[in-house]
C-alpha positions as CSV (number, residue, x, y, z in Angstrom):
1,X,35.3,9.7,-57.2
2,X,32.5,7.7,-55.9
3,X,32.5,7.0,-52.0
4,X,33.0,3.7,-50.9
5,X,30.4,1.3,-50.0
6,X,29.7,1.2,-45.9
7,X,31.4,-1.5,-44.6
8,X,29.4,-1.4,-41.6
9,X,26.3,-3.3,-41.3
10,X,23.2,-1.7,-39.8
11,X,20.5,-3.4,-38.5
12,X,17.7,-2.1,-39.1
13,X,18.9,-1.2,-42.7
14,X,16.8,1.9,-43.8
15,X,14.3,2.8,-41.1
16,X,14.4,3.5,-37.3
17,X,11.0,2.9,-36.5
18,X,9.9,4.7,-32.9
19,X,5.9,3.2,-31.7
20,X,3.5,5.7,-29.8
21,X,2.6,3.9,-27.0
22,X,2.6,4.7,-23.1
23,X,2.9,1.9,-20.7
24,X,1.2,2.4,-17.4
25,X,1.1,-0.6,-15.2
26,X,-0.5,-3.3,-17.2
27,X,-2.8,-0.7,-19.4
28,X,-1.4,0.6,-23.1
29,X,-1.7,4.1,-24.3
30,X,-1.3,5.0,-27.7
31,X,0.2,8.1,-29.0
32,X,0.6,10.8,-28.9
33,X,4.1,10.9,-28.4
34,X,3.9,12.2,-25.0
35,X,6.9,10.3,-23.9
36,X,10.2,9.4,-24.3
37,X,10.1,6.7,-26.9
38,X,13.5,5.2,-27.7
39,X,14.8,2.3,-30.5
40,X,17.5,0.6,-31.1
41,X,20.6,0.7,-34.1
42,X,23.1,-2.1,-34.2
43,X,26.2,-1.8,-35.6
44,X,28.4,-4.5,-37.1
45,X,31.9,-4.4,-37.8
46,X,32.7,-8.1,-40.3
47,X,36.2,-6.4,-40.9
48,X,39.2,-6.7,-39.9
49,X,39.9,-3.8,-38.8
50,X,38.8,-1.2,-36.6
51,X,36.0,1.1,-37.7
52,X,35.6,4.9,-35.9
53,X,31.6,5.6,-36.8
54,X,29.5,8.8,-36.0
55,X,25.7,9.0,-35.8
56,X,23.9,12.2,-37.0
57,X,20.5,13.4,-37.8
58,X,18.5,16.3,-39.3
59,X,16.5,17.1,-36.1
60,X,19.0,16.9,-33.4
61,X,17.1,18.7,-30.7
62,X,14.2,16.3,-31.3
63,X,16.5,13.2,-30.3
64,X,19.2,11.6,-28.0
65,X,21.3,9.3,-29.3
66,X,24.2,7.1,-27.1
67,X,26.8,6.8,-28.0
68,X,26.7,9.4,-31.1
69,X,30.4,8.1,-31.7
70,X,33.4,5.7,-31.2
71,X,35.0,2.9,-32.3
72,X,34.5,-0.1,-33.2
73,X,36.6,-3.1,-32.9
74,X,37.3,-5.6,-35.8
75,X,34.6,-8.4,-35.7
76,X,32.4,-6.9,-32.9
77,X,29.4,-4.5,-32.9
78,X,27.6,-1.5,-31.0
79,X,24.1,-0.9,-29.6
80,X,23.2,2.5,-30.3
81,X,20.2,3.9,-28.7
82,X,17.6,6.6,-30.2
83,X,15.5,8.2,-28.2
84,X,12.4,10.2,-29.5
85,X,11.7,12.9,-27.3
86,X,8.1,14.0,-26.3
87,X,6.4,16.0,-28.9
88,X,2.9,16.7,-30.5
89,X,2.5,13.9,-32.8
90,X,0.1,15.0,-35.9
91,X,-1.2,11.9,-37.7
92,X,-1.5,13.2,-40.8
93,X,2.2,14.8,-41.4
94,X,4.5,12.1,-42.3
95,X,8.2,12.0,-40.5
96,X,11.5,14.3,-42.4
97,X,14.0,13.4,-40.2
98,X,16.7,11.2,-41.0
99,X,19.7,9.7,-39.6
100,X,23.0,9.0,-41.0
101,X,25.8,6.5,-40.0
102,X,29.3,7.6,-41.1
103,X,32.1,5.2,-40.9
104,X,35.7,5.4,-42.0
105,X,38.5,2.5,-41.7
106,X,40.6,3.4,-38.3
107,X,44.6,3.5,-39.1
108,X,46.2,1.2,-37.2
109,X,48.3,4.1,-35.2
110,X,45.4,6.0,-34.4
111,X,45.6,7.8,-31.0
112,X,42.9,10.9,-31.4
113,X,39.5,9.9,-32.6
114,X,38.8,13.4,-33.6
115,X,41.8,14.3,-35.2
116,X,41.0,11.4,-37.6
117,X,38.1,12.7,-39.2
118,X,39.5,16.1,-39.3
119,X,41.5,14.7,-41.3
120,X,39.8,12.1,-43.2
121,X,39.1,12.8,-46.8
122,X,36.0,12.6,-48.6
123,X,36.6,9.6,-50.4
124,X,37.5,7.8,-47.5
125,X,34.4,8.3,-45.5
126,X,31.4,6.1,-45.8
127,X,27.7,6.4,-44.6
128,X,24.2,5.4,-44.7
129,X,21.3,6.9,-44.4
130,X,18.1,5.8,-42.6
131,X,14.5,7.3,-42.4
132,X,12.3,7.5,-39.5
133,X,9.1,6.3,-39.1
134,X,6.4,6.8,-36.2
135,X,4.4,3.9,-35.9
136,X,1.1,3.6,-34.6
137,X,-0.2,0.2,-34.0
138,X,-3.2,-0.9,-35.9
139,X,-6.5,-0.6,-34.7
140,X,-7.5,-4.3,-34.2
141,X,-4.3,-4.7,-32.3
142,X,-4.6,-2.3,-30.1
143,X,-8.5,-3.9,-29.1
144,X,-6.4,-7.5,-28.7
145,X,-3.4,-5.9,-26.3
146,X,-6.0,-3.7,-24.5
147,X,-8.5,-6.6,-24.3
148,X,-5.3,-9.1,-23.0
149,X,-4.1,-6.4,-20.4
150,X,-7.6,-6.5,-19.2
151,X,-7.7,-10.2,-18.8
152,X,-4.0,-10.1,-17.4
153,X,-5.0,-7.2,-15.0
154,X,-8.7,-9.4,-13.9
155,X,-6.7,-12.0,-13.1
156,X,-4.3,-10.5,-11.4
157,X,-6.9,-8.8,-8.9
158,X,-8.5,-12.1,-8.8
159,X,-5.4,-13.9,-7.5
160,X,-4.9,-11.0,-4.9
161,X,-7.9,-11.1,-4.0
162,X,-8.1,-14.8,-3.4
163,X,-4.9,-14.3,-1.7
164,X,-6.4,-11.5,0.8
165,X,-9.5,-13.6,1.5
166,X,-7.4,-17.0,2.3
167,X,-5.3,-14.8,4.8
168,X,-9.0,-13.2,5.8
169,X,-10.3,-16.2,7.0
170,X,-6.8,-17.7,8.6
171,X,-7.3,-14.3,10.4
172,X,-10.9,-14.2,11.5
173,X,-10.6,-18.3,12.3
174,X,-7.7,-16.8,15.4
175,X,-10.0,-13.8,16.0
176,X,-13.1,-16.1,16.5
177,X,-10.7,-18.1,19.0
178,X,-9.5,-15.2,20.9
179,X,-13.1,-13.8,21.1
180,X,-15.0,-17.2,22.7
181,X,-12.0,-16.6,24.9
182,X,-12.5,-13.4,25.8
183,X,-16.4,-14.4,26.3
184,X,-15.4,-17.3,28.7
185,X,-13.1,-14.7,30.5
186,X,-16.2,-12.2,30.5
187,X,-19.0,-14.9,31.9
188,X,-16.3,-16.4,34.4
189,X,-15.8,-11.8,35.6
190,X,-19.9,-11.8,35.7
191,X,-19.9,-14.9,37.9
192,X,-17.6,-13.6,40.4
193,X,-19.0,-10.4,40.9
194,X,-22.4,-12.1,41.2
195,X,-21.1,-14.0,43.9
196,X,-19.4,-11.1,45.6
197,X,-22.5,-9.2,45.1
198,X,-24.6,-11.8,47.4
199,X,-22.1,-11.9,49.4
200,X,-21.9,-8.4,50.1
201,X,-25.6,-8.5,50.3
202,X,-25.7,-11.6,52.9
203,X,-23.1,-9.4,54.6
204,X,-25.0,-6.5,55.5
205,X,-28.1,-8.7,56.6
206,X,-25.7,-9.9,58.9
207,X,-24.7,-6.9,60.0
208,X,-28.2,-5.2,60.3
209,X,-29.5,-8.2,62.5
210,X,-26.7,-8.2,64.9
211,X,-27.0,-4.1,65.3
212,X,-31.1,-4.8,65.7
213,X,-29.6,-7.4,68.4
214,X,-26.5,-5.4,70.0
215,X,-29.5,-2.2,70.4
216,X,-32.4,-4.6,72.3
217,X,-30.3,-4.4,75.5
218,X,-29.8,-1.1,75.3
219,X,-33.7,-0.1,75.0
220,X,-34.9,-2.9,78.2
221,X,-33.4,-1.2,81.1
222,X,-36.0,1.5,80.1
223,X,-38.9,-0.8,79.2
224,X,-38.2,-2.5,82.4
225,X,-38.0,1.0,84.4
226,X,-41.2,1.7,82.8
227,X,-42.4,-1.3,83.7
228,X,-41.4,-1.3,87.4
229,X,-42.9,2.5,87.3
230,X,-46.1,1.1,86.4
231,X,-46.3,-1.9,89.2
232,X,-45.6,0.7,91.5
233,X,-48.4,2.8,91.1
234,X,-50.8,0.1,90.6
235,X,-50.0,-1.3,94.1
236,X,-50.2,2.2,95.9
237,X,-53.5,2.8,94.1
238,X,-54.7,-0.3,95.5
239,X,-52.9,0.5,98.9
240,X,-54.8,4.0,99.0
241,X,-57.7,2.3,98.4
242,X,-58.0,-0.4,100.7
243,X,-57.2,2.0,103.5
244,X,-59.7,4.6,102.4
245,X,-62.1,1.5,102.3
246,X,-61.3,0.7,105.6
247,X,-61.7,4.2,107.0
248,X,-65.2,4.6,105.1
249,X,-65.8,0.6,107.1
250,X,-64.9,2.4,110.5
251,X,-67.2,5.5,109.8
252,X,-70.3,3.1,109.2
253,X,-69.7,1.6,111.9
């Protein structure tokens, strides 16, 4: 007996389609798969009814997939993520794994997921089946998304930069402000100790001419010692000879 058809509509259909690329800031990397890449399955329910679903692949080490199962309610639908995990990508061997979507029509008492499709018979299980495919972009667009994260990253630096030089010249307009200050501060500090300098200066002329004047009494009492010393002797040398000139008068005589 032929199963029946999937009632569940996939988008994409028939491929799940994982890119090599890296993102890095505002620079692109392509392949190899050195990363996590992940992609995206939608799942439609257009019934009625609820629909339990389970995802499965060949290569289930090589991917992550949330949620891998559930249900879904009449006239809604599920985003189920893929992720591709790191790996050494070879260019030149072409993808084998696949994934398939099963689906089967919920009963309307249905308490235990997992007892349903234990008991679920093959007749009443559908599923589809989609390839993957690793994508590597072409070579001309990879020179236009380099070549625009280039111009996005120039300009970028040239709007900082404008930016840091704007708040660069606010900055050096207060810092020329603060310096003529500073210089007006300095010549006003040079001034004053100029002043104070002569000051000082005047200061000890001062005091030098009023110790030369304070030790001129002190020497004159000698000078004038010396002085009267000298009068003396004068006048008793003339004395001595006036009387030995009167004496040498008497003797003529």
């Amino acid at each position: 007996m032929a199963r029946p058809e999937q009632v569940l509509l996939l988008e994409p259909q028939h491929e799940l389609r994982f890119r090599g690329e890296v993102i890095l800031g505002l620079q692109i990397f392509y392949g190899p798969f050195t990363d996590v890449v992940a992609t995206t399955l939608k799942l439609a329910n257009p019934t009625d009814r609820n629909v339990c679903f389970k995802v499965k692949t060949t290569a289930p080490r090589r991917y992550c997939v949330r949620p891998n199962s559930g249900v879904i309610d009449a006239g809604t639908s599920i985003n189920v993520s893929v992720m591709l995990q790191p790996f050494d990508y070879d260019p030149n061997e072409k993808s084998k794994h696949k994934f398939m979507v099963q689906s089967l029509l919920a009963p309307p008492d249905m308490t235990d997921t997992e007892g349903v499709w234990k008991d679920a018979k093959p007749e009443d299980l559908m599923d589809s089946k989609l390839r993957c495919v690793f994508e590597m972009p072409a070579e001309n667009e990879k020179t236009h998304e380099m070549e625009s994260n280039k111009i996005a990253s120039s300009l970028s630096k040239s709007e900082s930069s404008t930016l840091s030089m704007k708040s660069m010249v606010s900055l050096d307009d207060g810092e020329v402000k603060k310096i003529m200050e500073e210089c007006k501060r300095l010549q006003t500090e040079v001034q004053r100790l100029r002043e104070e300098n002569k000051q000082i200066r005047e200061d000890d002329g001062l005091r030098m001419r009023k110790s030369t004047v304070m030790s001129a009494p002190h020497s004159s009492p000698a000078l004038r010692v010396k002085e009267e010393g000298l009068s003396t002797r004068v006048i008793a040398l003339i004395v001595l000879f006036f009387v030995v000139g009167v004496i040498v008068g008497k003797l003529a005589l």
